[in-house]
Each structure stands twice: as C-alpha cells, then as structure tokens.
N, C-alpha and C positions, 0 to 999 in steps of 0.2 A: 504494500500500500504506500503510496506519494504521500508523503506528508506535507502540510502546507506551511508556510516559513512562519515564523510571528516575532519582527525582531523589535526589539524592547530598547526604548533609549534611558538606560539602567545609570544615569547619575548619580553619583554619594548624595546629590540633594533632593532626590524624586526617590530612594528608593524605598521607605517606610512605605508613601500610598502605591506604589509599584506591586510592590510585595502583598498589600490587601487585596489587588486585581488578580496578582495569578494565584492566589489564593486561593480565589473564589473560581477559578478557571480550572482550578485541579479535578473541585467537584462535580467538574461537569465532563459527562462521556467525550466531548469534544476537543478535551486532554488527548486523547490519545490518536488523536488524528492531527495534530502539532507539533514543530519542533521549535523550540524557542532557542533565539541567540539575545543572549543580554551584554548590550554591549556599551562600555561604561564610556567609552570615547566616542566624538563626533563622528573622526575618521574611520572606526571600526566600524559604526551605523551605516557609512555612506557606500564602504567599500562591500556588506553586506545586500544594501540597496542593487548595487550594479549587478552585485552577484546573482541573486533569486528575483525572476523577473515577476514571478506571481507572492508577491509575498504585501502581508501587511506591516505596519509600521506602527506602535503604540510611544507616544509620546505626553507625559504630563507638564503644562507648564504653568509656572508663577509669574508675578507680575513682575519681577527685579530680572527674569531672564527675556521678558518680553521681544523683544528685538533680532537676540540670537536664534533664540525657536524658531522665529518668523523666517531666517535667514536659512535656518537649516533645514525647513519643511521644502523651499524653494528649491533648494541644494537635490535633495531626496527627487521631486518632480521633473528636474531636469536630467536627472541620470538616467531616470526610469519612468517611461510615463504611464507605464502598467502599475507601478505602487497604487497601493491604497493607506491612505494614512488616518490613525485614530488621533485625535485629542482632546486632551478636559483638564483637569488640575483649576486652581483655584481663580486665573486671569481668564481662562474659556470660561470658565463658571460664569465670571461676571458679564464678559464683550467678548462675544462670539465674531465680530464684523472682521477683523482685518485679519482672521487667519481662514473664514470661508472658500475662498479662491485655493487656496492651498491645503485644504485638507477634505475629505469625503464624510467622517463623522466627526463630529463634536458634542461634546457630553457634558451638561450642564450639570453641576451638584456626583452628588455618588456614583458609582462605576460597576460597583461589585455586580449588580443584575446584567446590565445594559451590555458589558462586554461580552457577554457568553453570546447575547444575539449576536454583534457586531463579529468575533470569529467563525459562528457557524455560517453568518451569511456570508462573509468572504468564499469560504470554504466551497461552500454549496453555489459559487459564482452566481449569487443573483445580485442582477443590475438594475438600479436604482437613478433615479436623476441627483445628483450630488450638488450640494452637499448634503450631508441630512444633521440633523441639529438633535439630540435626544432629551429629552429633560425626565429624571423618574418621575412614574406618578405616586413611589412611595418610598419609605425611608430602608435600607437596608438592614436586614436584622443581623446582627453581629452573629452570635449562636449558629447561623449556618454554616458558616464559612470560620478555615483558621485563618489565622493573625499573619501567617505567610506560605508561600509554595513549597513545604515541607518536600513534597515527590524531587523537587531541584537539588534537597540537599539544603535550602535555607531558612535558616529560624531567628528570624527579628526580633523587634520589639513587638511585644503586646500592646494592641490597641484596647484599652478596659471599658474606657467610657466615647462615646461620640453625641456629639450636641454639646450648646451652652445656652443656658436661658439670659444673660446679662446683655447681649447685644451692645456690646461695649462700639463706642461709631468708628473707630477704626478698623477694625478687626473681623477678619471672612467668615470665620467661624461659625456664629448663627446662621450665616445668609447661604454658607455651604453645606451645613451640618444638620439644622433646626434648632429650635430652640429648645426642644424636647429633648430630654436626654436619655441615651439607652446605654445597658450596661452590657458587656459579654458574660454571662454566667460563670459564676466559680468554677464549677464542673468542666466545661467548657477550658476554661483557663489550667487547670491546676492539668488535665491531659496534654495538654500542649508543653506543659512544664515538665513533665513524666516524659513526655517523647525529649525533649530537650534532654533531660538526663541523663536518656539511653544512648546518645551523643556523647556525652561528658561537657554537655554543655550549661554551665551551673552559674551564669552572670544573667539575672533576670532583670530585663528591664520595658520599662512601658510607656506609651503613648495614651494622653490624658487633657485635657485643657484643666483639670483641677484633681490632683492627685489623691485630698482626702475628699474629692468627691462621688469616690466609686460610690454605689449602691444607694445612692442621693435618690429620693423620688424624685426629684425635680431641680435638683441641681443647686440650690439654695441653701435647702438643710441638712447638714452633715449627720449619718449613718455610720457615726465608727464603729456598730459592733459588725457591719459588712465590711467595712477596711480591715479589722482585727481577723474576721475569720477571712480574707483570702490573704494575707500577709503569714498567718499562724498556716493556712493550707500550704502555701509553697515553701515555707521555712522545712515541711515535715518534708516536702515531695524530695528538697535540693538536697536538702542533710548540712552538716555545721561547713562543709568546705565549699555549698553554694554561697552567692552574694544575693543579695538585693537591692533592686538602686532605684528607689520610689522617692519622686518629691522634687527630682534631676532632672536637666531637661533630657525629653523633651515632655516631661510633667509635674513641671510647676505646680505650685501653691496659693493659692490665693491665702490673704492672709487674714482676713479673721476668720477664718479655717482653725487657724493656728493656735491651737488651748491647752494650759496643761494637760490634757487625758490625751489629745494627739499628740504632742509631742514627746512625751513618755512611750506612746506607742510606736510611734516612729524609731527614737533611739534603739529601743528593745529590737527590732526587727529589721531593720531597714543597712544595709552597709557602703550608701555612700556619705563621703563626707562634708557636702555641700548640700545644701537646698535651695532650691530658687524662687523667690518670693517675688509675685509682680507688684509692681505699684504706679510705676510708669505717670506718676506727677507727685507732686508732695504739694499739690493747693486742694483743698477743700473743695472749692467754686468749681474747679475741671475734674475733678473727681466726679462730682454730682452732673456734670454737663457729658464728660466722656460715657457716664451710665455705670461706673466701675462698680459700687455698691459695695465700695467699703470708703475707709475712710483714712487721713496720714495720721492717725493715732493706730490704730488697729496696725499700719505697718510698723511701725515702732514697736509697736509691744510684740508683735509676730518675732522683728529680729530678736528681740531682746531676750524672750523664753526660744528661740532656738540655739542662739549662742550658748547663754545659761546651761543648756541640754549638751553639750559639745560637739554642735554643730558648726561650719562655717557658712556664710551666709552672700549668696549674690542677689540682690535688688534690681530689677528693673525697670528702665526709665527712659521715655519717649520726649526728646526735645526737638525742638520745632513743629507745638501741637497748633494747630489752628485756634482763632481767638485767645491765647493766652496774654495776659496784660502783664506790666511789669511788677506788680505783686505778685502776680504764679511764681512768677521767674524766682523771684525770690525766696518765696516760700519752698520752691526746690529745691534751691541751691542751701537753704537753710536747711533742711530735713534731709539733705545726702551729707553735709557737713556732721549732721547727729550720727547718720546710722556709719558712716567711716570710723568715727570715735569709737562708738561700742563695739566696732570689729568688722563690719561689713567690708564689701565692695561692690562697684557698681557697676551693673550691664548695662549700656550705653546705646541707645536705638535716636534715630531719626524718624520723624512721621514721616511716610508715604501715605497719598491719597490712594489708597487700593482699593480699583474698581467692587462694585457691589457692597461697599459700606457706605454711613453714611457721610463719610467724608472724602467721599470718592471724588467729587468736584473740589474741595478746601482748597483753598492756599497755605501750604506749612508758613507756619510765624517763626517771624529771623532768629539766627540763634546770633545773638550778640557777640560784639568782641569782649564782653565782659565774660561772655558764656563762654566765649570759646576757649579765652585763657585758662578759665576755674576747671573746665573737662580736659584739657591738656595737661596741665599740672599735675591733675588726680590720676591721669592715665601714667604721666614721669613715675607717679610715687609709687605704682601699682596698685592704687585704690580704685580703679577703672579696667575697663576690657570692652572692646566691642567694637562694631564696624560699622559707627554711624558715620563716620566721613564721608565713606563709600554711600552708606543710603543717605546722604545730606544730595550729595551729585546727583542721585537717581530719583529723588525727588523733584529737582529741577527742572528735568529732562522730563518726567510724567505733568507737571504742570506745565509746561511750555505747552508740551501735546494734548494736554486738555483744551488749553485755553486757544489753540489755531486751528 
C-alpha cells in the first residue's frame, strides 16, 4: 500500500500544539495509511516538498512568525504546485485573509477533530474549490485523544486544562480556547504517565494557562483536593527518582491562587525550582481594565509565601500596554522594585496587538527612556530576562500594518 506523505513543519516553537494534532491522528484508522516526516528546518520542509509530489503540508503559525510562514507557504507552492497545505495556530485563528491564496485549508480555533477530515480527504483525493476555511462547531474533548503521538516515539508535555474564563484583552486564549474550561481526567493523565515510565521517562511536565487550576469548575475557584490527588497520582506512578515541574512555564500561576495550603502542596510534590507568577502590571486601574482579576497586593503576597516556601520566583510583566498613564508606569516600576528586594526576578514582555483580542487594533504606549534605563539596569544586575526588545520591534511592525 502507497502511503500518502504528511510533512509536518515540526519547530521547537509549534511543537507542544503539533504534538496535540498527531495525537489525535494516531486514533484514527487513517494513521496507518501515512507517513509523517517532521521536519524541524525550513530547508528540510522545502526539500521534502520537491520530493513527494502528492503530499500535504501541516503548518501552525503565530503572530510574531507572521511574515516568514507567509514566505514559506509561497516557497512550498512554487516548488510544487500539486502541494496541498494545512494551516491554523493562533494568527489563522484570528485573520485568515493574507495567507488564503496560499494555503487550501485553514483552521480556525482547535485542530484535534478537523484534521483527521483534512488527511482523509487529501488521501481519498477529493477536490474541493480552495481555499476552505474550517471553524469547529464544538470544543475538543481532551479525554479522547493523548497529550502526544506516542506511536512516533514522543511524549511531551501534558496538556491538563484548556480554556480561560478571564478574557484578559491581550491574550488569545479565550478567543482560541473558550472560556469554559475542561480538564483531561486523572485517569487519563496518570496512563500517559505509566507509559512515560515504561520509557524511563520520569520529568513530568504540563501545559496549563493556571497551574493550580486543574479541576477548577470554572476556572475561578481553586479545587486543591483535584490538584492534590493528580500531583499525589503521578508522584506514586514516577517513584522518588521521577521529577515534577508544575507551576513552570509553560504553566504558570496566577497568583491569588497562591495560599498557604497551595503552596505547602506545591513544595511537598512539585521538583522545580522556580515558579512563574503572572502579573504583567503593578497599577491597580490596568489590572481592573486588562480584566486580570487579581490585584498588585495579591502579587506581593503570592511572591512573598512562595519564596518563604523555598521557592525562587519569576514575575511577569507587559510594558508598553495600551492606555497606560504615567502613574501605571510608576506604580510598576515601584512594585518590580519590591518584588526584586524580596528575591524575585522579572520576565520582561512587550505588548503586541495580537489579532482576535481585544486589543488587536491598540497602539502599545511608549516605553520611556526612563523605562528603558530602569529595564536595562535590572537586566545588567540579573534581576531581569526576557525578549521584549525583540517584541518592542514587532510590535511596530504589527501596528504600522494595522494602521495602512
């Protein structure tokens, strides 16, 4: 039997939701009628393209890679004009318009259903007028599918939870995920952790938008004795020479999460040495306006009972937010001042206006040269990390194009 090609543009920065797709691709008969090449360079994609003339092409892209994708879908159609190419990722999600000419599907929101069509119909050569656009009509149930293409030989991160009820206005999240949150069932979880084993594979780690929000009804109110029992499952599953690394990115803390009864549980169970607490302003007023629904006390006393706990601690912070006046500004730089003192350090993010939030139109507000000294300094001292420089430029470049 011909197998039909499915090659995969497998980047270190697409491959967690990569990995949810062929996931959900294993459980379907139509596994075994594919050969998948994951190929983590451009040039290995493209030299693949030339090679298999009937083959499709699965591609996810974000807004910061916007440009190159566009570049490379081109690249693919010109080589080969029998490709057929997938895309979705969180910039499809939002504005589907400038990559329609170049690709045949595009996939709004979740993947895990949608793809298994898009391979059979490749497969099964039925022709279509192209492009076609998919949007689901329901949310994917984690429970069906694992967390990655085990059949390949790969065992990722755990996805636990998807959805966020907060709608924070920067942030894709809701508008990708819902606001409804679902969990993946312990049982579910703790087998994926048992085959991991059988591996010797004993560094568990997970994907989350709020770490002690596993088993949350609704994403607001913390369920620690479901955080306790799937923390206490996998500790039994790994044995004392597994780790655990809950709370890390890429799942973060919100932090009035953060109580004595969590962070005792944490310590007890949990073996990384960092946590990562969002806060992403330290003004009250943009707190309540961003939609965060917590508040710069609630981040203070988060770091303050995780350090206490013998944790180290990285903060989160978005400068150049829209509307922010020169009180915010200050009010930030006074509240990363505190949490530096008590031991912290800070993640250091630029706003981007990314499509499908609410500030997808915004104009980031200037980061001063007062600003810019005080984040330079802290980055000299090593109280700082992060690659807002780079998203200060790419935010320019997205508001030009908005605005022409």
């Amino acid at each position: 039997m011909n197998l039909f090609h499915l090659l995969v543009f497998y980047s270190p920065r697409y491959k967690n939701s990569l990995n949810a797709l062929l996931g959900a691709l294993q459980k379907n008969p139509v596994w075994d009628r594919i050969q998948i090449h994951l190929c983590t360079r451009e040039s290995e994609l493209l030299r693949k393209v030339a090679e298999y003339q009937q083959c499709l092409v699965l591609v996810s892209i974000m807004t910061s890679d916007y440009e190159p994708s566009l570049t490379l879908l081109k690249k693919c159609k010109t080589l080969n004009p029998y490709v057929k190419i997938c895309v979705g990722g969180p910039h499809i999600s939002a504005d589907t318009h400038a990559f329609e000419e170049w690709a045949d599907w595009l996939v709004i929101g979740e993947a895990e259903d949608i793809i298994q069509e898009i391979v059979q119909e490749c497969i099964d050569g039925i022709s279509y007028s192209f492009p076609r656009i998919y949007r689901p009509s329901h949310r994917v149930n984690l429970n069906v599918y694992p967390p990655s293409p085990t059949k390949l030989g790969i065992y990722g991160l755990i996805e636990i939870t998807r959805g966020c009820p907060f709608e924070c206005q920067y942030c894709q999240t809701s508008s990708l995920f819902g606001k409804d949150v679902r969990h993946r069932h312990q049982e579910v979880i703790f087998e994926y952790c048992q085959e991991m084993k059988k591996k010797d594979l004993l560094d568990i780690r997970f994907i989350t938008p709020n770490a002690l929000g596993y088993g949350s009804p609704d994403g607001r109110i913390m369920n620690l004795d479901a955080v306790s029992q799937l923390l206490k499952g996998i500790k039994k599953i790994i044995g004392p020479k597994g780790r655990i690394f809950f709370g890390s990115f890429p799942s973060e803390i919100r932090p009035e999460w953060i109580t004595l009864e969590s962070i005792q549980l944490l310590r007890k169970f949990t073996d990384n040495e960092t946590l990562v607490i969002g806060a992403q302003t330290g003004s009250n007023r943009m707190l309540s306006k961003l939609h965060r629904g917590h508040t710069r006390e609630q981040v203070m006393k988060a770091t303050e009972l995780a350090i206490q706990h013998g944790f180290k601690v990285a903060v989160d912070y978005i400068f150049g937010l829209p509307n922010e006046n020169e009180l915010d500004q200050k009010e930030t730089l006074n509240s990363i001042q505190q949490l530096i003192t008590m031991g912290a350090v800070i993640h250091a993010h630029s706003f981007l206006p990314l499509p499908g939030t609410q500030f997808a139109e915004a104009v980031p507000g200037p980061i001063t040269p007062v600003l810019r000294h005080f984040l330079g300094k802290m980055a000299r001292d090593g109280s700082l990390f992060g690659q807002w420089q780079t998203q200060e430029k790419l935010a320019q470049i997205m508001t030009y194009t908005n605005t022409h």
